[in-house]
C-alpha positions as CSV (number, residue, x, y, z in Angstrom):
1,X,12.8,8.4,-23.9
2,X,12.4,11.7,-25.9
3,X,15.4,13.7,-25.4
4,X,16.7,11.3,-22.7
5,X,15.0,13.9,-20.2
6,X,12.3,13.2,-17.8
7,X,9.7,15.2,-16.5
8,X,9.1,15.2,-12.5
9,X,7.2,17.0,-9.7
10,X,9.0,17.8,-6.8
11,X,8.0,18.1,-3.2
12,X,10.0,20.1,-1.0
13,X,8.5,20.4,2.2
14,X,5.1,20.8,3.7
15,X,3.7,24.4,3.3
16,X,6.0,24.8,0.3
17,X,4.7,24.8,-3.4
18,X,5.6,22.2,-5.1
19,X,8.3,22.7,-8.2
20,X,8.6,21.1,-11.5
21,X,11.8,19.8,-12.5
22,X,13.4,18.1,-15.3
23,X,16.2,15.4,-15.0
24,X,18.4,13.8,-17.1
25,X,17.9,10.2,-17.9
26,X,21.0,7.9,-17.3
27,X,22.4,6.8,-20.7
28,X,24.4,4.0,-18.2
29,X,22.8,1.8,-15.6
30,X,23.9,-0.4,-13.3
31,X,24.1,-4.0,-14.2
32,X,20.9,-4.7,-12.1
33,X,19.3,-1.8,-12.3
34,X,16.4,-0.8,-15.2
35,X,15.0,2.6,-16.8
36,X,11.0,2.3,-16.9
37,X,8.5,4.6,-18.6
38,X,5.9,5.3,-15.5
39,X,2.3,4.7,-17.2
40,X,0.5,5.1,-14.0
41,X,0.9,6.3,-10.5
42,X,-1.7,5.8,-7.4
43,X,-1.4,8.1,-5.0
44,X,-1.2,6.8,-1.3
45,X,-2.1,7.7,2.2
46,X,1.3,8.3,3.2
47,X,1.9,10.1,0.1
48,X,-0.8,12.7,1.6
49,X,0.4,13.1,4.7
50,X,4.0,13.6,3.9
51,X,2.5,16.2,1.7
52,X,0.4,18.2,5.2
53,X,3.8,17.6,7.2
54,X,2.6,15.1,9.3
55,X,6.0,13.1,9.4
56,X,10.1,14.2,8.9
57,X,10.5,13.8,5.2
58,X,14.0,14.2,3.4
59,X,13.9,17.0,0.9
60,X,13.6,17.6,-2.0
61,X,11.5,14.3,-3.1
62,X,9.8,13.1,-6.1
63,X,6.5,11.3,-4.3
64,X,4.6,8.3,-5.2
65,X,5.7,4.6,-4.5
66,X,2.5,2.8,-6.1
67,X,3.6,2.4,-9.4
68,X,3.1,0.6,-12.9
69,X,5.7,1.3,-15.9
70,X,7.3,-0.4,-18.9
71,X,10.7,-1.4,-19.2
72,X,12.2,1.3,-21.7
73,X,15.8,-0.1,-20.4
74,X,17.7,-2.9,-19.0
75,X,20.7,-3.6,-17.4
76,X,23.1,-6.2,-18.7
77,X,22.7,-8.6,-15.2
78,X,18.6,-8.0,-15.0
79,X,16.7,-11.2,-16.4
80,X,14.3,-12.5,-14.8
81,X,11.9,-10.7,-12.3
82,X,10.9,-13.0,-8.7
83,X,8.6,-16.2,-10.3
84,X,11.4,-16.6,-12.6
85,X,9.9,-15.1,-16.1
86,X,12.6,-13.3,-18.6
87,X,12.3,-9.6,-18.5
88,X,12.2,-8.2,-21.8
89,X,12.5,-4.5,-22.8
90,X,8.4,-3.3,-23.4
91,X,7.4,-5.4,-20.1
92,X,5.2,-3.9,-18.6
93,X,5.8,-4.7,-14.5
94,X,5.6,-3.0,-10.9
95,X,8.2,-4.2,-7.7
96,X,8.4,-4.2,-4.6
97,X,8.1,-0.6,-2.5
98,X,11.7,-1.5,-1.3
99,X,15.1,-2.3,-2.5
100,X,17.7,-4.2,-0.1
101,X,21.2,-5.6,0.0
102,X,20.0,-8.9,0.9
103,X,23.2,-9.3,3.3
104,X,22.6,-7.5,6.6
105,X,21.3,-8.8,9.7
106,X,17.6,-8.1,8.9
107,X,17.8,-9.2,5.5
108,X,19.0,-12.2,6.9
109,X,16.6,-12.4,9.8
110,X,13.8,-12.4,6.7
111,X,13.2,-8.5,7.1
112,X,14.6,-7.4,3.9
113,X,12.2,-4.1,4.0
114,X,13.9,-2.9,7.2
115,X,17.0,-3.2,5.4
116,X,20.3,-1.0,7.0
117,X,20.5,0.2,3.7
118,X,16.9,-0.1,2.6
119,X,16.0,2.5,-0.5
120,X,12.3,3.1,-0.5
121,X,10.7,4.3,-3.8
122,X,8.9,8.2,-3.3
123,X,10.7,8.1,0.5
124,X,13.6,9.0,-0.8
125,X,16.1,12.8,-1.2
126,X,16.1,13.4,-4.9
127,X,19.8,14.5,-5.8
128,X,22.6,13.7,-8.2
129,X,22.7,10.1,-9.4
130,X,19.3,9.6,-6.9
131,X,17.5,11.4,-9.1
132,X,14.6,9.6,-10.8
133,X,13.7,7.9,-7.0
134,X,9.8,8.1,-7.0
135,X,6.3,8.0,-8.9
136,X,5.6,11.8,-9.6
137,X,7.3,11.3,-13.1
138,X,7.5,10.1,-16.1
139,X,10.3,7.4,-15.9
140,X,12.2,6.1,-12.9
141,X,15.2,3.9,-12.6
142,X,14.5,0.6,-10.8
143,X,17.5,-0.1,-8.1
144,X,19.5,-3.2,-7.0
145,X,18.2,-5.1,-4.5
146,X,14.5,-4.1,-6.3
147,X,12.0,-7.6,-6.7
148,X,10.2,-7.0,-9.8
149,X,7.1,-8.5,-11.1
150,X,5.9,-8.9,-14.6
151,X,2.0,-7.8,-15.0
152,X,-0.2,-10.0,-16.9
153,X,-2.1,-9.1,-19.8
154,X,-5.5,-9.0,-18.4
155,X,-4.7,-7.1,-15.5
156,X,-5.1,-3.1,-16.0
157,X,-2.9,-0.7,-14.6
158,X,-5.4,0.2,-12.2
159,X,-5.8,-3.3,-11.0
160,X,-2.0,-3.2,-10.4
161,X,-1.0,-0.2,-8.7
162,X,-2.3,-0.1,-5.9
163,X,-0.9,-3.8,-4.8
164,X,2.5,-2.2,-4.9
165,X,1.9,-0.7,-1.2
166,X,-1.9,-1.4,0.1
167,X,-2.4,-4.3,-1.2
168,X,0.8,-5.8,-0.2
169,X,0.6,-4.3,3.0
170,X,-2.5,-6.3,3.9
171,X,-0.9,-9.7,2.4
172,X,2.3,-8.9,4.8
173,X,0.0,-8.3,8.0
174,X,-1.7,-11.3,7.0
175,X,1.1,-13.3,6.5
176,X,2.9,-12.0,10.0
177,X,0.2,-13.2,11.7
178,X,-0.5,-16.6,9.9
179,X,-4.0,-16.0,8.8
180,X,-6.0,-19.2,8.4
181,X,-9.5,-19.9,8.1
182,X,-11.4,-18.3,10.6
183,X,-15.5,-17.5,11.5
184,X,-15.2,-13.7,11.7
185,X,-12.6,-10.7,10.4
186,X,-13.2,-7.0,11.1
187,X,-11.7,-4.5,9.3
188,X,-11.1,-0.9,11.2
189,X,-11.2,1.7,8.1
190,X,-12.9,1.0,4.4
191,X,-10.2,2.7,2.6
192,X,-8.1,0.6,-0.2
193,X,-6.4,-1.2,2.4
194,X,-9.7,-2.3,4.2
195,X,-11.1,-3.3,1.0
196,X,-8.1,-5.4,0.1
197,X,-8.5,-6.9,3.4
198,X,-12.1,-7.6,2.9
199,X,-11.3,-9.1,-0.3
200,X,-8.3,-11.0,0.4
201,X,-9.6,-12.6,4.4
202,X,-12.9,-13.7,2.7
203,X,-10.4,-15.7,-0.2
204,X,-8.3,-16.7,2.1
205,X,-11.0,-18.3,4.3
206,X,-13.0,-16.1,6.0
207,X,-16.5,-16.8,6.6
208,X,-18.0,-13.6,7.6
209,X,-16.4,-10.1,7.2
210,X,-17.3,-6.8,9.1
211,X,-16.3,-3.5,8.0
212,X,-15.8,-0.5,10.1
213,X,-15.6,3.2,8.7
214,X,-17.6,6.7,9.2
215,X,-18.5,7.0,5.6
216,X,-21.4,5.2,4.0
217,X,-20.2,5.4,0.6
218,X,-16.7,3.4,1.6
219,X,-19.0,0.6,3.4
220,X,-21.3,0.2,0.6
221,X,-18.1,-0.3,-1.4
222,X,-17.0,-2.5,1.0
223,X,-20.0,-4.9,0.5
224,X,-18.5,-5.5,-3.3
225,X,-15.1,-6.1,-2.1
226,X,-16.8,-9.1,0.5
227,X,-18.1,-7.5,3.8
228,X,-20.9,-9.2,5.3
229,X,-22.0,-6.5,7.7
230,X,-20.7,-3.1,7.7
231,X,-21.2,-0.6,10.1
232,X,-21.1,3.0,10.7
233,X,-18.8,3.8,13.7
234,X,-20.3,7.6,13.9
235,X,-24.3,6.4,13.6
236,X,-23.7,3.1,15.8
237,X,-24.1,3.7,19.4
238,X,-22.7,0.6,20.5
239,X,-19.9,-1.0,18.3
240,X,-18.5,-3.5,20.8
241,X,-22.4,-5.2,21.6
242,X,-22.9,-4.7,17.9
243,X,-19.6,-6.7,16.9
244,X,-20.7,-9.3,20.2
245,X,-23.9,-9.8,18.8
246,X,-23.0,-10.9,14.9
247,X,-20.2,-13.1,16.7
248,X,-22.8,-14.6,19.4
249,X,-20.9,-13.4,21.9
250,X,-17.9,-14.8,20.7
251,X,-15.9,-11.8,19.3
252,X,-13.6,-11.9,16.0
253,X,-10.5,-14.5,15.1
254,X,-9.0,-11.5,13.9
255,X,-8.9,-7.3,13.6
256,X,-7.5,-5.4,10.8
257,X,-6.6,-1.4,11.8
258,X,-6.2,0.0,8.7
259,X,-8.0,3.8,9.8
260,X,-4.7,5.4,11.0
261,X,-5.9,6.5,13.8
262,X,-5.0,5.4,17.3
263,X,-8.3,6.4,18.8
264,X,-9.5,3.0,17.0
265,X,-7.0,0.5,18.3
266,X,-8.4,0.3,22.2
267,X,-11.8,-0.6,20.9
268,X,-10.5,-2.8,18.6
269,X,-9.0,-5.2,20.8
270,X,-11.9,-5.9,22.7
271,X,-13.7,-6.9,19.3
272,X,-11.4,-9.9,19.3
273,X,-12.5,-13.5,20.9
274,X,-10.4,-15.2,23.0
275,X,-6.9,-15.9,21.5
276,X,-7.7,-13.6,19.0
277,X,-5.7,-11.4,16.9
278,X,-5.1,-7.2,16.4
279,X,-3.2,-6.7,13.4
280,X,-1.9,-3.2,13.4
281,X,-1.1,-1.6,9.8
282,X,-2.7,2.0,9.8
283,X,-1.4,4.1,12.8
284,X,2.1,4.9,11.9
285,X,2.9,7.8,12.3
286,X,4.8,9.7,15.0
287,X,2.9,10.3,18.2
288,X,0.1,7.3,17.4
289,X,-0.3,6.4,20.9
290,X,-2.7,4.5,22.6
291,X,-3.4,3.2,26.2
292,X,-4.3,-0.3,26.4
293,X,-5.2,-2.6,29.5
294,X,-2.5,-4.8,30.1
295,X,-4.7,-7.3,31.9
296,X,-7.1,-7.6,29.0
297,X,-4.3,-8.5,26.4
298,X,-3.0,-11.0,29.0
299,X,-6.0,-12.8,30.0
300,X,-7.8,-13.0,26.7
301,X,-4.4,-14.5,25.4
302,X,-4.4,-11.9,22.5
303,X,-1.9,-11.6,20.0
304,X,-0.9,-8.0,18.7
305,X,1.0,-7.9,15.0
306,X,2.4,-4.6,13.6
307,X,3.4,-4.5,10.4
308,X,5.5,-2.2,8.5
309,X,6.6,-2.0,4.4
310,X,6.7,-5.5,3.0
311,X,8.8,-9.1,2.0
312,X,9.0,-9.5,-1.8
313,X,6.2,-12.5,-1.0
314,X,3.3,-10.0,-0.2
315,X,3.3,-8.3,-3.5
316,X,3.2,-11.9,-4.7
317,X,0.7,-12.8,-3.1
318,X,-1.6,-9.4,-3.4
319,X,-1.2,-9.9,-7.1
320,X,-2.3,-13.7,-7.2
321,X,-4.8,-12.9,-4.9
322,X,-6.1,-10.3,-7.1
323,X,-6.0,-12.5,-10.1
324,X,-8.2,-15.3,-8.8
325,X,-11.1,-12.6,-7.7
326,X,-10.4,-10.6,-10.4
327,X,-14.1,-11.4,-11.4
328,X,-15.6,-10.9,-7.9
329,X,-14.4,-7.6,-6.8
330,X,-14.4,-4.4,-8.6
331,X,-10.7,-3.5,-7.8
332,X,-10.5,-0.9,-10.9
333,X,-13.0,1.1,-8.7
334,X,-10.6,1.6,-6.2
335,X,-8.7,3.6,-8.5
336,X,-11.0,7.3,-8.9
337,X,-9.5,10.5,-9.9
338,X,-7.2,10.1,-13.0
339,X,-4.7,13.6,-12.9
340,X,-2.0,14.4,-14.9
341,X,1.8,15.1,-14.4
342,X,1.5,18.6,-13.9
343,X,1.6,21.0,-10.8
344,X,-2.0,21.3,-10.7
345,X,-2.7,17.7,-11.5
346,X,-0.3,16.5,-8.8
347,X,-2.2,19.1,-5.9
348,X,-5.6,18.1,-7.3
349,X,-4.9,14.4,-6.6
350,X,-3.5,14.7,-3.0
351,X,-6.1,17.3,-2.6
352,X,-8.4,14.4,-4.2
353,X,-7.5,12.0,-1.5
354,X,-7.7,14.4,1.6
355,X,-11.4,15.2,1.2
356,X,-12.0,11.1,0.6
357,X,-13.8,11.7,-2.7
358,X,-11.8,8.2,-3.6
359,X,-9.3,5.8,-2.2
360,X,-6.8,6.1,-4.6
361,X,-6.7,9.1,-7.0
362,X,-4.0,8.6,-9.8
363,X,-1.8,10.0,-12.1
364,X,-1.1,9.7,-15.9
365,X,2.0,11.0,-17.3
366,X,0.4,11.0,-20.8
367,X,-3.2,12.0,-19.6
């Protein structure tokens, strides 16, 4: 920690430069909390369009909530991370997107990420004792109420990031709506959430895979991460025949939306089988809306699952899931763009994102 100051980018608003800023680093922590030296930072979807104003954001905010640091500091209480292992200082770890008090009623009712006083890493005002709160830095305090999770030796950085928020997203939507084996997945949008879920459906059990985006280069990386057929929702005239005729008239045990768009999620429902069922992940933002036909949910007895942040038990999973196909997918290609912590640096990577040149630019503090 030279000259217990940190170094951090700070967003204040869409349409607004961004500013740098340095903060003081805590010489006391809380009992539970910890001080970690950020080593890399993915930047995420939501991290973009916070950035073009798409959604209320409190300001000012340091961004970036896919993270991977070492432990530089720990406090008195903080032992063990959530499979139990001792946390030492020089782990090197990542934790869950959200911290919670474990108490309230949705805590209780097994929603600890909806927490009533839920603190979310890069979502939150930067100020006084909040100060080190997100990924556009160089250290950040880790919170009570945080789940952390030491990363093994053979997994890079880049392997690890981006589990902190896509990958555990897809593990959580999974998990929601108790994915089991199954014939047939789609997934709506080859971005690093769609190739997670390509990845992670055809580990968990699934026996085909098709993926769905407008970009060739995304569904040619798509057939690495698992996809059987991938197809090209601006060339293909006909998606719902195309997705009838690979099932055999069937239609899918499960959808994945993972495009953020709204547009997708009509068309997607009639992809699914009888029974099926439309996991929703991607269209969150304010004004998504969609027009369904009510008869068509009801009569094909469909299932619709919307998922939002994560439990503890997703990152878990996204990072054993990762381990056991760590051999069969390329997941340090999802990671493209490396930037550093620097004003132009943080603006080339979101600008990195927008134009889709990779799923998950990133940045390096000591680039």
């Amino acid at each position: 920690m030279s000259n217990n100051i940190a170094s951090t980018i700070i967003f204040n608003g869409p349409k607004k430069p961004l500013t740098e800023k340095k903060i003081p680093i805590p010489q006391k922590i809380g009992l539970y909390e910890a001080i970690v030296e950020i080593s890399l930072t993915t930047i995420c979807g939501s991290d973009v369009h916070t950035w073009l104003g798409h959604r209320p954001f409190p300001t000012p905010a340091i961004l970036g909530h896919e993270i991977v640091g070492k432990i530089v500091k720990l406090g008195k209480n903080l032992r063990f991370d959530f499979n139990g292992k001792k946390l030492n200082v020089g782990d090197r770890i990542t934790w869950s997107m959200t911290a919670s008090c474990q108490k309230c009623f949705f805590c209780r009712k097994g929603l600890p990420q909806k927490c009533v006083h839920l603190f979310k890493y890069g979502h939150t005002k930067s100020v006084g004792n909040l100060g080190l709160t997100g990924g556009f830095a160089n250290f950040i305090i880790i919170r009570k109420g945080s789940f952390i999770f030491k990363i093994p030796n053979q997994v890079s950085d880049e392997e690890a990031a981006p589990l902190m928020c896509a990958g555990a997203t897809i593990t959580s939507g999974l998990d929601e709506a108790n994915f089991s084996k199954c014939n047939f997945v789609v997934v709506q949008g080859c971005g690093a959430l769609g190739l997670y879920a390509c990845a992670f459906t055809k580990q968990l059990g699934a026996k085909k895979i098709i993926a769905i985006d407008i970009y060739n280069d995304r569904l040619s990386l798509a057939k690495e991460f698992g996809a059987d057929y991938v197809i090209n929702a601006k060339r293909e005239n006909n998606i719902i025949k195309k997705i009838e005729k690979i099932t055999k008239g069937v239609g899918a045990d499960y959808v994945i939306e993972v495009t953020g768009s709204p547009k997708v999620i009509d068309q997607g429902i009639k992809f699914l089988r009888i029974g099926g069922k439309y996991i929703l992940l991607g269209a969150i933002y304010p004004g998504s809306k969609f027009v369904l036909d009510s008869s068509e949910i009801i009569t094909k007895c469909i299932q619709i699952i919307g998922m939002h942040n994560y439990k503890p038990e997703a990152l878990d999973l996204a990072i054993k899931l990762m381990l056991k196909t760590q051999n069969k997918y390329p997941y340090k290609k999802l990671v493209g763009t490396q930037c550093n912590l620097t004003l132009d640096g943080i603006e080339d990577a979101l600008k990195s994102f927008q134009s889709k040149k990779t799923t998950r630019p990133s940045i390096k503090p000591n680039l």
